[in-house]
C-alpha positions in Angstrom: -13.3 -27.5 -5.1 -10.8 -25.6 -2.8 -11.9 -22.4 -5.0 -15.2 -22.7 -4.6 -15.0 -22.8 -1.1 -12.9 -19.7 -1.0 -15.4 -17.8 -3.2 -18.2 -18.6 -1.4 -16.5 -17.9 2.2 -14.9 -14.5 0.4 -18.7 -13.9 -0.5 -20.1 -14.5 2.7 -17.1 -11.7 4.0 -18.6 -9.2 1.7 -22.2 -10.0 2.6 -21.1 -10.0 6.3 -19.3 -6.6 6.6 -22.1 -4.9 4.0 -24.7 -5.4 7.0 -22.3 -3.4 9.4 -23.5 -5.7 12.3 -22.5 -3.9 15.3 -20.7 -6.1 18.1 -21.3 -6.3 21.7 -17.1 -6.2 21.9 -13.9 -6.4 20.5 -13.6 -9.8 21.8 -16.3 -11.0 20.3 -15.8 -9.4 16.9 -12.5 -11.0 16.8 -13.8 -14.2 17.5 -15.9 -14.5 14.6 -13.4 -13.0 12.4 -11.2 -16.1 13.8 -13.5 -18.5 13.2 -14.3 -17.3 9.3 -10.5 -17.8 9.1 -9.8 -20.9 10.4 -12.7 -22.3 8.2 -11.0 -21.3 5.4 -7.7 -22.1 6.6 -9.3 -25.6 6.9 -10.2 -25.5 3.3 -7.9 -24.6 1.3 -4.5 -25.3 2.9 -3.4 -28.9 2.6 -2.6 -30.4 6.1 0.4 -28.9 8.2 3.2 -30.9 10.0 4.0 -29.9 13.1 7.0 -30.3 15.9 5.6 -29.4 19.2 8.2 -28.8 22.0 6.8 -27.7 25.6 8.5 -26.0 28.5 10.1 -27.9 31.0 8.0 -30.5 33.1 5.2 -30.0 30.9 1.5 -31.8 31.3 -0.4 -33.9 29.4 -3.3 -31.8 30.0 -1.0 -29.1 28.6 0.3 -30.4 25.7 -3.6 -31.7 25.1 -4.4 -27.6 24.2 -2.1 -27.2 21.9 -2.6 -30.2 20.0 -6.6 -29.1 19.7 -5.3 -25.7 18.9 -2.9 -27.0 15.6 -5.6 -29.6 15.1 -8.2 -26.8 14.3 -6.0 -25.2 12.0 -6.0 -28.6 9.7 -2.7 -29.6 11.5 -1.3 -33.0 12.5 0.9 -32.5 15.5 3.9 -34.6 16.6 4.6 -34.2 20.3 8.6 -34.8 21.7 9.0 -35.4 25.3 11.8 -34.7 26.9 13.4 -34.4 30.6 14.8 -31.3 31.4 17.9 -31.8 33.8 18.7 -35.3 32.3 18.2 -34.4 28.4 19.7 -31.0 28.8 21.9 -29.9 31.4 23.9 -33.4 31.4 25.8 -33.4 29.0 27.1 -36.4 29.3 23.8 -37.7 27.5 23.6 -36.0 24.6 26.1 -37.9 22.6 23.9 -41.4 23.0 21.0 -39.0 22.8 22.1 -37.9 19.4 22.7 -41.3 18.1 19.9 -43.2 19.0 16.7 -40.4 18.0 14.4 -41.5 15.6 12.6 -38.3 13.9 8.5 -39.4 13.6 9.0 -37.3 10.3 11.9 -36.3 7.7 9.7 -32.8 7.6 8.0 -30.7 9.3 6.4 -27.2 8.0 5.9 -26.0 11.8 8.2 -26.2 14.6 6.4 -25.0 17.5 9.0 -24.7 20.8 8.0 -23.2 23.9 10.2 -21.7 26.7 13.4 -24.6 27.3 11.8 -26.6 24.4 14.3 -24.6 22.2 17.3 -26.0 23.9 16.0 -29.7 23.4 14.9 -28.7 19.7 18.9 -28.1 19.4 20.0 -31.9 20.5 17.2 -33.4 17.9 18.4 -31.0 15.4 22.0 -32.2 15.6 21.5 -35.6 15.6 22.7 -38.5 13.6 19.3 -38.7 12.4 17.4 -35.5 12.2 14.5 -33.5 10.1 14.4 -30.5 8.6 11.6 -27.8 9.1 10.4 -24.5 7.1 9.5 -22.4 9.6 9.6 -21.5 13.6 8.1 -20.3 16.7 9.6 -19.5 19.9 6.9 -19.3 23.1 8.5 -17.4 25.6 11.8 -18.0 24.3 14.1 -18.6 22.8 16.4 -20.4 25.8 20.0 -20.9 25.5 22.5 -22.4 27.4 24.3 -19.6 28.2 24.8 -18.5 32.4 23.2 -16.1 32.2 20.4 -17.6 30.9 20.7 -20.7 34.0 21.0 -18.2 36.3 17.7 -16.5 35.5 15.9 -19.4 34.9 17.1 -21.0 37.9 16.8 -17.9 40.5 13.1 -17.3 39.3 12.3 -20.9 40.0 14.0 -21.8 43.0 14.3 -18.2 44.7 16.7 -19.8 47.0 19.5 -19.5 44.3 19.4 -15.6 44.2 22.2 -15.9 46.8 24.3 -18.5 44.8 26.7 -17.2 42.2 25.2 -19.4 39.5 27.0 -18.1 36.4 30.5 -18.6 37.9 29.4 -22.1 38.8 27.4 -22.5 35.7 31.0 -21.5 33.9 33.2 -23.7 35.9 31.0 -27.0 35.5 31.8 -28.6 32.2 33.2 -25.7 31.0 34.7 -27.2 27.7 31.5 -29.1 26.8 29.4 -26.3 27.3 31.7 -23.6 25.3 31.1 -26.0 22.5 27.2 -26.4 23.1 26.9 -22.5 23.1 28.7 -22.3 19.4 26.5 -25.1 18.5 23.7 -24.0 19.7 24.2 -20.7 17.7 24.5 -21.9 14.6 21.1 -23.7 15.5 19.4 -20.4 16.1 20.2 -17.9 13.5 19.1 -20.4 11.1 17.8 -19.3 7.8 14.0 -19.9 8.5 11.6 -17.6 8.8 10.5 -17.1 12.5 8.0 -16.2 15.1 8.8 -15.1 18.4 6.3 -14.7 21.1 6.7 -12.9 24.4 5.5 -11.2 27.3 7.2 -7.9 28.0 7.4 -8.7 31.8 8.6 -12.3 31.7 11.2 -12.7 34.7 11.9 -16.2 33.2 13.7 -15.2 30.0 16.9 -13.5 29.0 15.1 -10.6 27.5 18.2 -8.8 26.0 18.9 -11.9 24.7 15.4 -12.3 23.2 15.2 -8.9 21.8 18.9 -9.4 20.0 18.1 -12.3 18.6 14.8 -11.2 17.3 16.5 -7.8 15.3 19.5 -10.1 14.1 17.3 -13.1 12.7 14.6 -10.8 11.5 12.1 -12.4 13.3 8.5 -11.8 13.1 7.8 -10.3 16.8 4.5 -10.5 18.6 4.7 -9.0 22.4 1.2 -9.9 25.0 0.4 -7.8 27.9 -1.4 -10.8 29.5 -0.5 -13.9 30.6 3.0 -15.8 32.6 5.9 -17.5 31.1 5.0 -20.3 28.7 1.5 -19.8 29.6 0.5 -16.8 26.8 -1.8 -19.2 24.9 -4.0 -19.6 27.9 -4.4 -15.7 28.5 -4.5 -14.7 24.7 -6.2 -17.3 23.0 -7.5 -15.4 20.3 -4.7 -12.9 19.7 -2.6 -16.8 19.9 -4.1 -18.3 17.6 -4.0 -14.9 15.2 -0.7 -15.2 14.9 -0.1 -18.4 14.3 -2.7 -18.1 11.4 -0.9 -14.7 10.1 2.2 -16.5 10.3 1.1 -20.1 8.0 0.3 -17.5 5.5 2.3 -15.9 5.1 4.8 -16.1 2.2 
């Protein structure tokens, strides 16, 4: 049945591009070729599993896009909540953290992390009980806990920290625990799994050198927007968004 579906959408591709319809736009010839897509992405793929991970202090209203977004790509979407400065930078917490998550699924073929979603990707990852996953994308990411990475985070949030040295402070709080969080969290990056990372070239929010390093060493797939702010690129690229996340399902 899934065949017959294909040839007739393939068909209707043929019949489609043989009338050379002119567009009124880009824009608008992109969203049709989307939507032909998508249906056929619909049709022939059998239902996704996906780990969605938002950016810190993200809404419901927010997390309700991109749930409609993997839903119209024939996904089912598990959403992890999270608290940023009590999950994360305690970490005191993360050992009862570890012990006591419960994975929704054993498997997912999507991870889907955006901005410090990464970071709380890693505790779930190296849990007592955790899941494994096929592939990844990084929104505006990925984090890590390195100072540096703090110290940007923090100084284009709370502009008042610009006159704090935050990476010295950053290096004498905890400083054992978090040595061993960094190596950890390493090994947790440069995984084997194919990957997707998604950026704006004039995000002030990320470690960009960082970004770009870990993108040539992991062989990421890289995918750089001219529009839109710091975890927010779905909302100014919706179509170019959802492009690549279609390119990257499949490919092989």
């Amino acid at each position: 049945m899934h065949n017959l579906y294909t040839n007739l959408l393939n068909l209707f591709y043929l019949i489609f591009n043989s009338y050379k319809i002119h567009y009124r736009n880009r824009k608008e010839k992109l969203e049709i070729k989307n939507g032909l897509k998508k249906i056929i992405l619909y049709l022939t793929m059998s239902k996704l599993s996906v780990c969605f991970i938002g950016f810190f202090g993200i809404k419901n209203n927010h997390v309700d896009k991109y749930i409609k977004l993997w839903n119209s790509l024939n996904a089912s979407i598990d959403y992890y909540k999270y608290d940023s400065f009590k999950d994360l930078f305690n970490t005191s917490n993360h050992k009862k953290m570890r012990e006591l998550f419960e994975p929704k699924k054993k498997h997912y073929d999507i991870i889907h992390c955006i901005s410090g979603g990464s970071l709380y990707l890693h505790i779930l990852l190296t849990s007592k009980q955790n899941f494994t996953y096929s592939k990844i994308i990084y929104d505006s990411g990925p984090y890590t806990f390195e100072p540096k990475q703090v110290e940007i985070y923090l100084n284009q949030t709370y502009p008042i920290t610009k006159c704090l040295p935050i990476e010295k402070i950053v290096n004498l709080y905890n400083e054992d625990s978090y040595k061993t969080l960094r190596i950890e969290h390493k090994n947790t990056l440069y995984s084997q799994h194919e990957k997707l990372v998604l950026t704006n070239k004039l995000d002030k929010t990320i470690d960009q050198d960082f970004v770009l390093q870990f993108i040539d060493k992991s062989r990421a797939k890289h995918i750089e927007f001219y529009q839109g702010k710091h975890a927010n690129l779905y909302n100014y690229n919706k179509e170019e968004y959802t492009q690549s996340l279609i390119d990257f399902i499949n490919k092989n």
